[in-house]
N, C-alpha and C positions, 0 to 999 in steps of 0.2 A: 753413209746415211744421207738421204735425198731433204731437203729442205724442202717444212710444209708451212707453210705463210699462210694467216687467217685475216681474215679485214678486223681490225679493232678499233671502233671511232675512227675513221677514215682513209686507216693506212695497214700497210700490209703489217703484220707482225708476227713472229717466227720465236716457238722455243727450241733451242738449241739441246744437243745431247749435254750428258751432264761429260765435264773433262776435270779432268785430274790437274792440268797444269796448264799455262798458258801458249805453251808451245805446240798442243795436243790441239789445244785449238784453232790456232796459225793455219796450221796443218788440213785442217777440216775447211777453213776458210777458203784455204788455197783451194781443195777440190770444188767449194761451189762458188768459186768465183763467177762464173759467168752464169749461172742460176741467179746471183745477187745482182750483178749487171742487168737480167733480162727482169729481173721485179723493179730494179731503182728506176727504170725509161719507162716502163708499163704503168707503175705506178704512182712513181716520185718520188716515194722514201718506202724506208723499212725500217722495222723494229729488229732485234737478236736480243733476247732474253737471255740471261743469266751466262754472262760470257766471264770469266774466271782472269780476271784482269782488278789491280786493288790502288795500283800505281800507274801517273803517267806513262812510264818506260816499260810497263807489259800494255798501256794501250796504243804505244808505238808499234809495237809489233804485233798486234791485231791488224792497225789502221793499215799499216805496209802491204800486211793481204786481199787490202779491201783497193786502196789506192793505187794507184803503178806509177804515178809521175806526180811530187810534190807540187804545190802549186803558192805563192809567196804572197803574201800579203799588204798589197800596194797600197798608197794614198789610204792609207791608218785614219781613222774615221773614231775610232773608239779605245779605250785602254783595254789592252790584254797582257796578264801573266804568261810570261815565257817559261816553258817548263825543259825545251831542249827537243831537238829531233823534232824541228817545225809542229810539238803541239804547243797548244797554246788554251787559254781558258776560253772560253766561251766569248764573254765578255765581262769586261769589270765595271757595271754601275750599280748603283745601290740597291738593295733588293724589294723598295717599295716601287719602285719605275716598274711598268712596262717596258718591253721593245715590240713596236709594230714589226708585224710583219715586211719582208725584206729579203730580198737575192742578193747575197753577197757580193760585194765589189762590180753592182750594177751598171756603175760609173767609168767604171776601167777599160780599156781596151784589151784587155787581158784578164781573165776572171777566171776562178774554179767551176770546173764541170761538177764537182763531186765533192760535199761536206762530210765528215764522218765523226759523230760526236758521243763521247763516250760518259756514262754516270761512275763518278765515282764516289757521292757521297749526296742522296737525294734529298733533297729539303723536306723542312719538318710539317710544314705544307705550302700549297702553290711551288710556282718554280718551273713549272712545264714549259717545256720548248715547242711552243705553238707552232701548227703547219699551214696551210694556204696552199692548195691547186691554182695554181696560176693558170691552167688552162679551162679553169672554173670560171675565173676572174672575168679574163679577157672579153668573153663569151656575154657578161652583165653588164658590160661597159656598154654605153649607148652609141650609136654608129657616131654619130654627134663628135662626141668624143673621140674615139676610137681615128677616125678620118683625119680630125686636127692634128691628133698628136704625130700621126703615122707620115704627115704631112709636114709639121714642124719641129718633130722631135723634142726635146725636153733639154734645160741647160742647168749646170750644179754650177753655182756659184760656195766660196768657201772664204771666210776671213777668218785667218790662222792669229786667233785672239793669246793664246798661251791658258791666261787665267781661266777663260770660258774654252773647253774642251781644248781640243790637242794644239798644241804646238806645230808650227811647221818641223820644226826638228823631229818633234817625237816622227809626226806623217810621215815626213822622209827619209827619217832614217839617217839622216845627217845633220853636222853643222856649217855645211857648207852652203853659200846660196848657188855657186855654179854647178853644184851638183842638183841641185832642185831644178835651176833654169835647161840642164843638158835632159832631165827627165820631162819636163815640161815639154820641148820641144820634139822630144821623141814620141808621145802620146797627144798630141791633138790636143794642149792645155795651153793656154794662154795665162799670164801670170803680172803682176802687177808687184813691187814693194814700197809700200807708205811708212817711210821709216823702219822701223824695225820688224813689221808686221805683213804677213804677204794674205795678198788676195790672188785666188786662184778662179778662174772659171773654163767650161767643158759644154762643148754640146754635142749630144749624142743620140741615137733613135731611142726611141719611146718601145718598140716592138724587136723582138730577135725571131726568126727562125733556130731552130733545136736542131744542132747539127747533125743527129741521128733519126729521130721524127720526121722534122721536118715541120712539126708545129709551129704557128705563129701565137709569141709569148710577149707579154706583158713584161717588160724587163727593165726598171729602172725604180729610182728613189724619189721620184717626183710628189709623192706623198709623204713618203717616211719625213721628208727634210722640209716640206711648204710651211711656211708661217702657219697656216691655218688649221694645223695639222696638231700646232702646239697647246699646252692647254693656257683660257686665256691669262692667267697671272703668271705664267712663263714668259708668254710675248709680251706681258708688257714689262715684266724684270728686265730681257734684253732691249729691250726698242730704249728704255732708258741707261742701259749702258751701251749699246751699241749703237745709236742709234739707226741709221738706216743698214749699216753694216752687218747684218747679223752674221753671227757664226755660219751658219747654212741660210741658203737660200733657194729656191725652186723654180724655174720660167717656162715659158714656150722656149725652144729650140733660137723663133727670131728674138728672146728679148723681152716678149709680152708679158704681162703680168696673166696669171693663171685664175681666173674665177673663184672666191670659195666655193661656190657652187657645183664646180666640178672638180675641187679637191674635197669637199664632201660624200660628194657620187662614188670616188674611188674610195675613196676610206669607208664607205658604206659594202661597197663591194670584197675589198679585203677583210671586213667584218664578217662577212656573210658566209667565205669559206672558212675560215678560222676555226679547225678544230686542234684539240690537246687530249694529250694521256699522259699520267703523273708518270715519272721518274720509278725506276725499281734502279738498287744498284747492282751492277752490271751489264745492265742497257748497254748496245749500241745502236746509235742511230744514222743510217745511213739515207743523204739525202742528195735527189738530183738537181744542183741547183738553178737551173733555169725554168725543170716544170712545177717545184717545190718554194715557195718562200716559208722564213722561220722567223719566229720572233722567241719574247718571254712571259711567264707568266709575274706578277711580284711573288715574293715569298718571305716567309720565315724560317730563321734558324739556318745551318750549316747547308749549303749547297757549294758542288764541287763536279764541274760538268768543266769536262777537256773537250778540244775540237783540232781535229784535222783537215787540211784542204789539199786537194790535188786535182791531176786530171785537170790543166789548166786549157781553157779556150780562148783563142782570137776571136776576138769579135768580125771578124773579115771573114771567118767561117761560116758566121749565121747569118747570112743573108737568106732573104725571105721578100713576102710580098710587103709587109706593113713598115717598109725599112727607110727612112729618113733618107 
């Protein structure tokens, strides 16, 4: 049976046959895999309705039909539940936050081509995993803009506080520091330790070309992470415990401090594509993540959303015109 995708609030979305077991499904997957390929680059993400999966380890082996090459989860940014077989929870913060919109691991040298997130228990309301066309975005950005960045690219700065979000250890995956310093220096990261504490900074373009497109994309965290970005009795909780160190920090590429005025402009912009559709369970949600950014809605009550990544990209792939 040919898969028929219908626009729903801005994204494709597709009811599946009904299956008896999860492997029935697999199976079906596997025949439109590249039907689901040609919707995810055409359109950014998709929706699959009522996929017969109740447990992480049957949405492993959905995701595996959908995926072809895991993809690992670098410089850790957020807390996630490990459930086994590279899924993982969505993300773990409390369910009155937002998350702005966002391309995963936009920072990396190496990034997932392909998100794949599964419902397995919808919130009792809100909770949606908000989308964003990035190739919406870019397009609103004012030349202004647009020129600067493509011209200075954007730099992440990170003080790996423990208390206040992750750990270097959690980040890296170790307790080792020469193992930080050996991945630092394999990835374009410059690294600093203040005692027990590491400061990390990256500079990287602002823009990617879509290694299959070919589009020129808006691709980094220069928003999500700016001070200005924060709300204000957040920035000032930090600035009185960090002082000028914060946990995350945002620049031009040379250094320069970023306008609010134009971390406004873009956060106005990422507003502006910003659509959601609630959760049913069985959802999967398949997203391309260079022409798709995702965030969250808050919610109440039990939510239980898995995510997978794969299909991973060098960033040495997407070269393009707007490229630092």
């Amino acid at each position: 049976m040919s898969l028929v995708a219908v626009e729903s609030n801005g994204v494709a979305t597709a009811a599946t046959p009904s299956f008896r077991a999860t492997a029935d499904a697999a199976g079906w997957l596997r025949q439109q895999r590249a039907q689901l390929e040609g919707l995810r680059i055409s359109r950014g993400a998709i929706r699959l309705r009522g996929m017969p999966f109740e447990t992480p380890e049957q949405f492993a082996v959905l995701r595996d039909e959908i995926i072809r090459t895991p993809a690992n989860y670098v410089e850790k940014a957020t807390p996630r539940s490990a459930f086994g077989a590279n899924v993982f929870s969505s993300t773990d913060v409390p369910p009155p936050r937002t998350i702005r919109l966002h391309n995963e691991n936009s920072y990396a040298l190496r990034f997932p081509g392909v998100l794949v997130f599964g419902c397995l228990i919808a919130a009792q309301s809100g909770g949606a995993t908000t989308l964003g066309d990035i190739r919406r975005l870019g397009a609103m950005l004012s030349s202004e803009t647009r020129e600067s960045f493509a011209q200075r690219g954007w730099c992440l700065i990170r003080n790996y506080w423990g208390h206040l979000g992750l750990s270097w250890q959690q980040a890296f995956d170790t307790d080792d520091r020469q193992d930080v310093e050996e991945y630092a220096a394999a990835n374009d990261m410059t690294l600093e330790w203040i005692d027990d504490r590491l400061r990390t900074s990256q500079v990287r373009s602002a823009f990617l070309a879509h290694p299959i497109t070919h589009e020129e994309l808006w691709f980094n965290h220069l928003a999500f992470w700016n001070k200005w970005t924060l709300a204000r009795d957040v920035r000032e909780l930090l600035a009185q415990e960090c002082g000028e160190d914060l946990p995350y920090e945002t620049l031009y590429g040379d250094g320069s401090a970023v306008p609010r005025s134009v971390i406004d402009e873009i956060n106005h912009a990422y507003d502006a594509v910003t659509v959601s559709e609630p959760w049913r369970g069985g959802d999967i949600l398949i997203i391309d993540n260079l022409a798709m950014a995702h965030g969250r809605e808050p919610f109440e009550g039990s939510r239980n959303i898995v995510v997978g990544m794969g299909n991973p990209i060098d960033r040495a792939a997407c070269a393009g015109g707007y490229i630092l």
